[in-house]
ROVEX-446817 format. One line per field, with one value per residue (C-alpha): x, z, y; residue in three letters. Coordinates in steps of 0.05 Angstrom, whole numbers, plus 5000, padded with zeros to 4 digits. Last residue first. Example, Ala and Ser with C-alpha at 12.3 -4.5 7.8 and 13.67 -1.06 7.14 Angstrom:
BEGIN
x: 5273 5246 .
z: 5143 5156 .
y: 4979 4910 .
fivex: SER ALA .
END
This chain:
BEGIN
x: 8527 8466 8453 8440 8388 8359 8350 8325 8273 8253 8244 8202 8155 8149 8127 8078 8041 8043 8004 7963 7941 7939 8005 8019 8085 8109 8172 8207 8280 8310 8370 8394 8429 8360 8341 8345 8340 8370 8325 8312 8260 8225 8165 8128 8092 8130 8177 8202 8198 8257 8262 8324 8316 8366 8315 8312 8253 8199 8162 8203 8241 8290 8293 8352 8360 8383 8327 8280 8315 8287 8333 8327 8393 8367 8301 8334 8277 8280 8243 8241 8281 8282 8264 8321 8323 8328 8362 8386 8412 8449 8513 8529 8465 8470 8555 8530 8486 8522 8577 8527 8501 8573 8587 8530 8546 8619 8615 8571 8507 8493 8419 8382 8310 8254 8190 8145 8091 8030 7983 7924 7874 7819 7760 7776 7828 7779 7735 7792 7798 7720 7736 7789 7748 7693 7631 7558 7544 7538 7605 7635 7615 7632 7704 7714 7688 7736 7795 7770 7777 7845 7873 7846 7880 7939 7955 8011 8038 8006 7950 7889 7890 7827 7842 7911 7945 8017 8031 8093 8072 8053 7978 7944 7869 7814 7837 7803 7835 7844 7836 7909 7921 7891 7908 7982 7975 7951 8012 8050 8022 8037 8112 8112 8084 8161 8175 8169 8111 8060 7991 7925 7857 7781 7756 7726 7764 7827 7823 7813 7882 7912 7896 7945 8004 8031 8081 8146 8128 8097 8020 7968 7888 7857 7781 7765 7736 7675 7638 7584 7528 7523 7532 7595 7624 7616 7647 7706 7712 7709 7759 7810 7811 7807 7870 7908 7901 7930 7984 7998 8004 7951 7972 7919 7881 7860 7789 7794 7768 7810 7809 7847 7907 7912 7952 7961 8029 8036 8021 8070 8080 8059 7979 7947 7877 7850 7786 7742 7719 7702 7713 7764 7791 7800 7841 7890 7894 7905 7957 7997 7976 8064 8087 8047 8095 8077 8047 8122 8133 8207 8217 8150 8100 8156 8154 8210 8174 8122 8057 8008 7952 7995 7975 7903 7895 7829 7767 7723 7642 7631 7639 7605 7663 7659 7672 7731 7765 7746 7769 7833 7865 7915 7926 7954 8012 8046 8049 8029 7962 7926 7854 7805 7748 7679 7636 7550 7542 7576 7520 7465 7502 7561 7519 7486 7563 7576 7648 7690 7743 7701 7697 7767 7769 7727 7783 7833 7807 7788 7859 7888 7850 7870 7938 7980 8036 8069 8139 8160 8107 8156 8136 8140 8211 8242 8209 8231 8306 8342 8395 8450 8484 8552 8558 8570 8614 8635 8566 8574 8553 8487 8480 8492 8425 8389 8404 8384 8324 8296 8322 8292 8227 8214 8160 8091 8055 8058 8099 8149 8162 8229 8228 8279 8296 8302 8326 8337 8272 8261 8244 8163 8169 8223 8206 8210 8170 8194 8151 8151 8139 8074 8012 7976 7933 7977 8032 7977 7958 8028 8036 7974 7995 8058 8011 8012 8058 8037 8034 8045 8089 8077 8156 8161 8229 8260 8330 8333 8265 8288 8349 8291 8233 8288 8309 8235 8227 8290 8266 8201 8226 8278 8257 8200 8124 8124 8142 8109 8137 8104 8144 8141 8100 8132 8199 8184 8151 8223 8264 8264 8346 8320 8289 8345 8388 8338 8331 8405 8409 8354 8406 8460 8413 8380 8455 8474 8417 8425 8416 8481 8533 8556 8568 8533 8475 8400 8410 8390 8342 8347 8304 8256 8282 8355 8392 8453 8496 8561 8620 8674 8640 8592 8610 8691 8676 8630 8689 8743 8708 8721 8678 8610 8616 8652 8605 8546 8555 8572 8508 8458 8494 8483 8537 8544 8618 8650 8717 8699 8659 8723 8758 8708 8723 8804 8793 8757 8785 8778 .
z: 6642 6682 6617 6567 6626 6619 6534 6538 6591 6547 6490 6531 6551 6474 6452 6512 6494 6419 6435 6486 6447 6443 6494 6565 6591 6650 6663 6732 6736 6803 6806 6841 6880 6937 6999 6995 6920 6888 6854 6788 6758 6686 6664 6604 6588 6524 6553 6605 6675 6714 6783 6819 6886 6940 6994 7043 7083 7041 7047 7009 6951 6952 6886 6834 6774 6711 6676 6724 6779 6849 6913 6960 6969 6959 6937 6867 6828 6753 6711 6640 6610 6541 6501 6460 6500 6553 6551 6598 6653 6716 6698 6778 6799 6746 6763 6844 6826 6783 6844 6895 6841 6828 6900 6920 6868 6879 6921 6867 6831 6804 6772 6726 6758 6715 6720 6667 6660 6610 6618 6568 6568 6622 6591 6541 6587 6637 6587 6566 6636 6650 6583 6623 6672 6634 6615 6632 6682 6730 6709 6712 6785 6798 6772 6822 6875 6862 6852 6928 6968 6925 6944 7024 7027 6979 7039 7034 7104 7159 7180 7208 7157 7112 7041 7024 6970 6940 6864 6852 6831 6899 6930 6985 6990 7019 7070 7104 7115 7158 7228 7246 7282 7242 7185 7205 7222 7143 7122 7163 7141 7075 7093 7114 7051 7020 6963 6973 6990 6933 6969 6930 6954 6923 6870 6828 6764 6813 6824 6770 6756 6814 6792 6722 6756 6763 6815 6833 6875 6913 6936 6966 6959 6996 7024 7052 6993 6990 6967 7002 6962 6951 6862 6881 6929 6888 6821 6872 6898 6822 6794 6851 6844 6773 6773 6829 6779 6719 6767 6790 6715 6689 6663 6599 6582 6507 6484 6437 6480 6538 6594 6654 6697 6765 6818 6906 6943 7010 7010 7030 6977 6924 6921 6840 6819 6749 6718 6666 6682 6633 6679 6621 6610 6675 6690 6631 6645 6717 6711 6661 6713 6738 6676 6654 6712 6754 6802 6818 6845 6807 6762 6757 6780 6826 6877 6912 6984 6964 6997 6953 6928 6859 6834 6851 6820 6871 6843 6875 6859 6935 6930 6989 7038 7080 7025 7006 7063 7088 7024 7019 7096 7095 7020 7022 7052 6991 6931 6887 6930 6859 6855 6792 6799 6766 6755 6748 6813 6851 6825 6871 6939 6908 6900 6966 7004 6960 6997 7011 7064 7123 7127 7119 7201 7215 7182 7221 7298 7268 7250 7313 7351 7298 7305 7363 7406 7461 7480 7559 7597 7637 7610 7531 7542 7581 7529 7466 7491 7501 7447 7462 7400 7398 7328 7315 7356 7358 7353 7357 7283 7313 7356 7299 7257 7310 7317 7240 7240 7300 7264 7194 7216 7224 7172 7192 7252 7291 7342 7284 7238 7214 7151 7148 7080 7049 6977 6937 6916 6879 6900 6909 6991 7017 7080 7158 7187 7260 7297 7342 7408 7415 7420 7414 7357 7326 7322 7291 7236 7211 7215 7188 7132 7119 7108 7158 7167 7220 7304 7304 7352 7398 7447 7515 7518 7570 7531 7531 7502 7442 7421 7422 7383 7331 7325 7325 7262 7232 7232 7211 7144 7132 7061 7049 7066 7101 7167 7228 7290 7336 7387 7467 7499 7571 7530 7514 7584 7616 7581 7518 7516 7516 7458 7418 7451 7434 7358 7359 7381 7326 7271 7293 7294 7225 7204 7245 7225 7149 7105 7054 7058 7129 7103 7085 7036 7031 6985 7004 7035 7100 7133 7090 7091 7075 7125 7071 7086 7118 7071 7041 7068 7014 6952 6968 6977 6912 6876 6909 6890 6933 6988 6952 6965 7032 7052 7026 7054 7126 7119 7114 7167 7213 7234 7316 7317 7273 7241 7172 7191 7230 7158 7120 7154 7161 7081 7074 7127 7197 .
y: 4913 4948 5005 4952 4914 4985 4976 4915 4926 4992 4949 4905 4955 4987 4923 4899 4978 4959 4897 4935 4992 5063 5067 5086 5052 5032 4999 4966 4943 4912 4893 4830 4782 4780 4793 4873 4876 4938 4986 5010 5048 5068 5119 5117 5180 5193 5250 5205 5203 5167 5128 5116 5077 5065 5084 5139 5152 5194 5252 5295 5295 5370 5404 5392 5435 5393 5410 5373 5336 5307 5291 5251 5232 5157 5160 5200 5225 5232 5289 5303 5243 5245 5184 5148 5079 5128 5189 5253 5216 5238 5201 5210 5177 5123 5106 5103 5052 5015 5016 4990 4931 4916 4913 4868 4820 4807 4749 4710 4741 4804 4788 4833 4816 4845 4884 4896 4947 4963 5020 5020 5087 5108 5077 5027 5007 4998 4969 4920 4893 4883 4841 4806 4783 4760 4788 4772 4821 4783 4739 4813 4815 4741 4758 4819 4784 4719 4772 4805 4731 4715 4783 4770 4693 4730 4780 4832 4844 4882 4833 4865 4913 4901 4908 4892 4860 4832 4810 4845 4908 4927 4945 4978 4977 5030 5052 5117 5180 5248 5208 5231 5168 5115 5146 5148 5065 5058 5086 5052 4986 5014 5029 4955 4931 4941 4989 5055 5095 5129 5151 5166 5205 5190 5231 5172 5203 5210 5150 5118 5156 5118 5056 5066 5087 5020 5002 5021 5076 5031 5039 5062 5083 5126 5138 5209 5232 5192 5135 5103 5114 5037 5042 5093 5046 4976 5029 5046 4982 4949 4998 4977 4905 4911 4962 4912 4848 4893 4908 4845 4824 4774 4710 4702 4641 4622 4621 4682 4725 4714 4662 4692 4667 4703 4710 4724 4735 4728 4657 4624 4569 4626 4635 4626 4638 4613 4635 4620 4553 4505 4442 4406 4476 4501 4431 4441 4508 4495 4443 4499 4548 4545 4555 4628 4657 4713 4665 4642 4571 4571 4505 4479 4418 4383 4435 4397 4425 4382 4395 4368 4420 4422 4356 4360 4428 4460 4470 4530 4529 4540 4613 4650 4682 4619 4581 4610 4620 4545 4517 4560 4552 4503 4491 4568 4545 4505 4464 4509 4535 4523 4546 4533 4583 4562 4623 4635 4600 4660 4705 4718 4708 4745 4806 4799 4804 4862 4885 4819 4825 4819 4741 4747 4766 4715 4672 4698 4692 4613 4598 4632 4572 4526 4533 4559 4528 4544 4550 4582 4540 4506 4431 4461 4490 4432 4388 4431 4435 4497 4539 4562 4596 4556 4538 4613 4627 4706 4725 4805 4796 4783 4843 4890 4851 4855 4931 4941 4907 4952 5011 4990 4961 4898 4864 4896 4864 4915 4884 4888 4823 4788 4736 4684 4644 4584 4571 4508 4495 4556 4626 4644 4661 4642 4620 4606 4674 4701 4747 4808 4834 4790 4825 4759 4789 4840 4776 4730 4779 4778 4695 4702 4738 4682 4636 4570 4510 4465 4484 4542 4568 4619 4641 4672 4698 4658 4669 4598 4595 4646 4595 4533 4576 4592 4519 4501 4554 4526 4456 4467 4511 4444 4435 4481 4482 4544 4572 4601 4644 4687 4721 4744 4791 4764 4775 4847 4862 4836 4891 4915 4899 4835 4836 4864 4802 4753 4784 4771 4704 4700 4715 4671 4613 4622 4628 4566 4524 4542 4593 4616 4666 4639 4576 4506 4493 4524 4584 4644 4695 4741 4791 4832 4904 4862 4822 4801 4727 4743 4744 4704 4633 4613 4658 4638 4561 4559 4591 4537 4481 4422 4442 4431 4357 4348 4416 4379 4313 4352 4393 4335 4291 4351 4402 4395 4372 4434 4423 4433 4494 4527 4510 4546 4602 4598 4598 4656 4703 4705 .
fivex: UNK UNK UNK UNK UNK UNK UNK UNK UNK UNK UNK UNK UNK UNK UNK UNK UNK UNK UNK UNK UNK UNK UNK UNK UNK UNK UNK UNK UNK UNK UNK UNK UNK UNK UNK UNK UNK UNK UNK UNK UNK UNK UNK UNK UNK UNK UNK UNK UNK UNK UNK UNK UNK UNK UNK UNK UNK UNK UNK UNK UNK UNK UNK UNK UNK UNK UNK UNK UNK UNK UNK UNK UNK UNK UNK UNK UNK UNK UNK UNK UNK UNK UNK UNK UNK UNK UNK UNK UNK UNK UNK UNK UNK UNK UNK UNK UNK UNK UNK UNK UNK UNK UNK UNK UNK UNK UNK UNK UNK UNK UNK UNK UNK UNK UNK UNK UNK UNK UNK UNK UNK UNK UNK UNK UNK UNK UNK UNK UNK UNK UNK UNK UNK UNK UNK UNK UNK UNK UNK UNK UNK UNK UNK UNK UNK UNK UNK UNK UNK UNK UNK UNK UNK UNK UNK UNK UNK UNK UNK UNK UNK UNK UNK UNK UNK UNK UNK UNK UNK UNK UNK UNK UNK UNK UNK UNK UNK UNK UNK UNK UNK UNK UNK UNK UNK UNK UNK UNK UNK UNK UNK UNK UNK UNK UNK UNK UNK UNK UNK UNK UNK UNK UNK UNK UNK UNK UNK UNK UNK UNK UNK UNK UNK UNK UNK UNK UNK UNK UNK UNK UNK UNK UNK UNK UNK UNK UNK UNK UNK UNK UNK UNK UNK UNK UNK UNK UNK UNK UNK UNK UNK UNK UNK UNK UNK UNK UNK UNK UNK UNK UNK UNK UNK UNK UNK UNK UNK UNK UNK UNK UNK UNK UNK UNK UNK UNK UNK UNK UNK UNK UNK UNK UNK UNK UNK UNK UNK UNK UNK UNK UNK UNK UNK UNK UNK UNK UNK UNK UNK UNK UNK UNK UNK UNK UNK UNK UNK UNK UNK UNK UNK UNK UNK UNK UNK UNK UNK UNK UNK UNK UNK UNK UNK UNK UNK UNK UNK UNK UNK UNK UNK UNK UNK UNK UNK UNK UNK UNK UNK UNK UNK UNK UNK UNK UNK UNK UNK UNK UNK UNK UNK UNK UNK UNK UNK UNK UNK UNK UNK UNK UNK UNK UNK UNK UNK UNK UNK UNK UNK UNK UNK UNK UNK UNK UNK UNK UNK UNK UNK UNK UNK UNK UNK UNK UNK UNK UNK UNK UNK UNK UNK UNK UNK UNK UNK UNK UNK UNK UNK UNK UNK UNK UNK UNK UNK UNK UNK UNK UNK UNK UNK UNK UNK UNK UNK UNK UNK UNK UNK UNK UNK UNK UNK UNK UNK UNK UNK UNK UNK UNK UNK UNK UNK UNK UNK UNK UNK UNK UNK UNK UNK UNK UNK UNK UNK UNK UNK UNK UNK UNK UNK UNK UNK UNK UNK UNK UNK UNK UNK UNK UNK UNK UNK UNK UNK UNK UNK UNK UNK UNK UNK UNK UNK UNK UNK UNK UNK UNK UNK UNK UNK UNK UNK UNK UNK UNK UNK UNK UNK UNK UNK UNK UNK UNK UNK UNK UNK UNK UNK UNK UNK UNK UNK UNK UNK UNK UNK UNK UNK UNK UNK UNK UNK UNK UNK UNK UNK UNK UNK UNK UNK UNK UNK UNK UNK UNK UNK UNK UNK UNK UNK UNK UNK UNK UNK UNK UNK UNK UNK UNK UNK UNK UNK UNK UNK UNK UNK UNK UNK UNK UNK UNK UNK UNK UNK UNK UNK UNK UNK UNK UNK UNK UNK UNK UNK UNK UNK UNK UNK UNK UNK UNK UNK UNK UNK UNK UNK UNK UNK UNK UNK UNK UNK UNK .
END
């Protein structure tokens, strides 16, 4: 069918709720929001699904959350009978309609009698990881979208191993549910048949407990916090969202009972109300925290997105004011106080490793290398750091340490697979109470580092593509970069790029193979002034990627020269 004949079967469907049929009258009567909605399929990136909450098949919904779990039942199935006895988790968030698409979900899996855990309230998204390793489950489902606005949803697939679903798995559901051919006829049983035959059953506290002894091992210098935790007040914002669940008794249990939560941002809203886009890279969304650090005179902020995947930080600085720390500036304390906690225990070694994306700051890796402890660049997505972690398991040749991405996600202990801001927030309070020992803040521990080993700044931007179009321009800008073959960025000469996606590595001009990774539509450049720059296409998301590092003398110049290059790539993405 084509555009038009779409939106027409939607106009005509019986089973649409109220909510849906108000917005497709409304909505309906402009054409260009009629051909972005229903002139393609919504994308299944590395991630599962994100998107606007409204009618269509280029949007979430019931029938696109249903359409998609028809074909995880159909994948499962094809597993055979062990695979539905093993069953899937599911969770969700504190969004608009997140419950009802994760019972929807649990109802289409039921009548597949695929043997389905559902918690019982929302939860954070690395539980919902750590919950699928613990049940052994086939796989899980995750309601949420993460740090987007408001108006999004968005549907989150995970391996048995906990890690989000990898690509050949993802990409055979994915084929099964464009064999759909009605899509508001997904069967889909009812709760009580499900619940009296045993097929649905729900999880909370009892999972709740399994993880929280499992945080209890997170933090490193147990008697070191002991001894200083009253020496720091931490002001904790769950913005609005999951990590409200599970904070006090995390935090307390780990040893730091001087923990304040924001009032107004511990209710769980899914309008948000206290900032545009609940994004803990953003200095908006501490504004309550600021106001409230500063009226407790605490030093330290810590921020969890509504799922809470994703873990920040807002710092007081020298001067009294407070500082948003980058994820990587958060990851390079993290991983200078291990190394240093190691090194002071007589426990470091060789065989530990730390990992991370190739999109993500360089800067950890050369403490590293000054501690003499191993390194590991994967691509993007904590999945290919779970598996990372998995091939040390097997090959015995390495011990984790921490895995980290740019984009404010963190791993210490692997018994979830996914990037976990309950265990990031857990290692940032250690971190702080070890410079509060000392008698420093957080960000002066930051400026020795640098003082140290040299300052490293990166930004990463979104260039969106949005509308119909935007997945073809960002293919065909793509394509236009890898056949330019660049010599010159922002005026710097590039010595070396590497090219995830016919991997592929240039120097000169002459092109080497890139191994060890999967491919990836990834372009990453080295330039002649240390800095180097990458872009890579979303895979939930309208949008471009663009990451910068730069190494400079300073970090005002190093901020300055970051930002030019931003300017100068989003020149290149017109």
């Amino acid at each position: 069918m084509n555009t038009e004949e779409t939106f027409e079967e939607w106009k005509k469907a019986k089973n649409l709720p109220d909510y849906l049929q108000d917005q497709l009258r409304t909505l309906g009567k402009d054409k260009k929001w009629v051909e972005d909605a229903f002139g393609q399929d919504i994308n299944f990136g590395t991630a599962g699904m994100r998107g606007r909450l409204e009618p269509g098949t280029n949007r979430i919904n019931l029938f696109t959350v249903g359409r998609v779990t028809e074909g995880l039942a159909r994948l499962i199935e094809e597993n055979g009978q062990g695979a539905k006895k093993r069953g899937v988790a599911i969770s969700f968030d504190s969004r608009y309609h997140s419950r009802e698409f994760a019972e929807h979900a649990a109802r289409i899996l039921g009548a597949h009698g695929i043997h389905v855990y559902l918690f019982d309230d929302l939860r954070p998204t690395p539980e919902l990881s750590y919950s699928v390793r613990h049940l052994h489950a086939f796989a899980g489902i995750n309601i949420t979208a993460s740090h987007n606005a408001k108006q999004y949803n968005g549907y989150k697939v995970y391996g048995e191993d906990g890690a989000q679903m990898a690509p050949e798995n993802a990409d055979r559901l994915f084929a099964h549910a464009q064999k759909v051919t009605d899509i508001f006829a997904v069967k889909a049983a009812p709760v009580k048949e499900l619940r009296a035959n045993g097929t649905l059953q729900l999880i909370g506290e009892d999972v709740d407990e399994d993880y929280l002894n499992e945080l209890k091992n997170v933090n490193v210098n147990t008697r070191m916090i002991k001894e200083n935790a009253d020496k720091l007040k931490i002001i904790y914002t769950p913005l609005h969202g999951t990590g409200k669940m599970l904070y006090d008794r995390a935090f307390r249990e780990g040893g730091f009972d001087n923990v304040i939560p924001v009032p107004s941002q511990s209710i769980i809203d899914p309008e948000f109300p206290t900032t545009i886009k609940p994004n803990p890279e953003f200095r908006d969304v501490f504004d309550p925290g600021v106001k409230l650090a500063n009226k407790k005179h605490a030093n330290v902020i810590i921020a969890t997105d509504p799922d809470a995947d994703r873990m920040g930080a807002c710092v007081r600085t020298e001067n009294g004011d407070f500082q948003v720390l980058t994820g990587n500036q958060i990851a390079t304390l993290m991983a200078y106080y291990l190394l240093v906690n190691l090194k002071q225990s007589g426990k470091l070694s060789k065989d530990y490793e730390i990992v991370t994306s190739v999109v993500s700051s360089a800067l950890p890796f050369k403490i590293a290398k000054d501690f003499g402890v191993k390194t590991k660049y994967v691509l993007t997505g904590f999945k290919y750091i779970g598996e990372e972690v998995d091939r040390m398991n097997k090959t015995h040749d390495g011990k984790f340490l921490m895995g980290f991405e740019e984009s404010y996600g963190y791993l210490f202990k692997p018994f979830a697979r996914d990037k976990d801001a309950m265990q990031g927030a857990l290692m940032f309070a250690e971190v702080a109470t070890y410079y509060a020992s000392r008698g420093m803040t957080v960000f002066d521990g930051l400026k020795e580092i640098w003082q140290k080993y040299g300052v490293a700044y990166e930004i990463t931007d979104a260039i969106p593509m949005p509308g119909i179009g935007g997945q073809k321009k960002m293919a065909e800008l793509m394509t236009k970069l890898r056949n330019e073959h660049l010599t010159k960025i922002n005026g710097a000469k590039v010595i070396k790029a590497q090219d995830f996606l016919k991997q592929e590595t240039f120097i000169n001009g002459q092109s080497t193979p890139l191994k060890g990774f999967p491919k990836s539509n990834v372009l990453k450049y080295f330039l002649d002034d240390e800095t180097w720059v990458a872009l890579r296409p979303s895979g939930t998301e309208p949008v471009i990627k663009a990451y910068v590092g730069v190494n400079r003398e300073n970090i005002d110049v190093a901020k300055k020269a970051a930002e030019d290059y931003q300017k100068a790539l989003a020149a290149l993405l017109k």
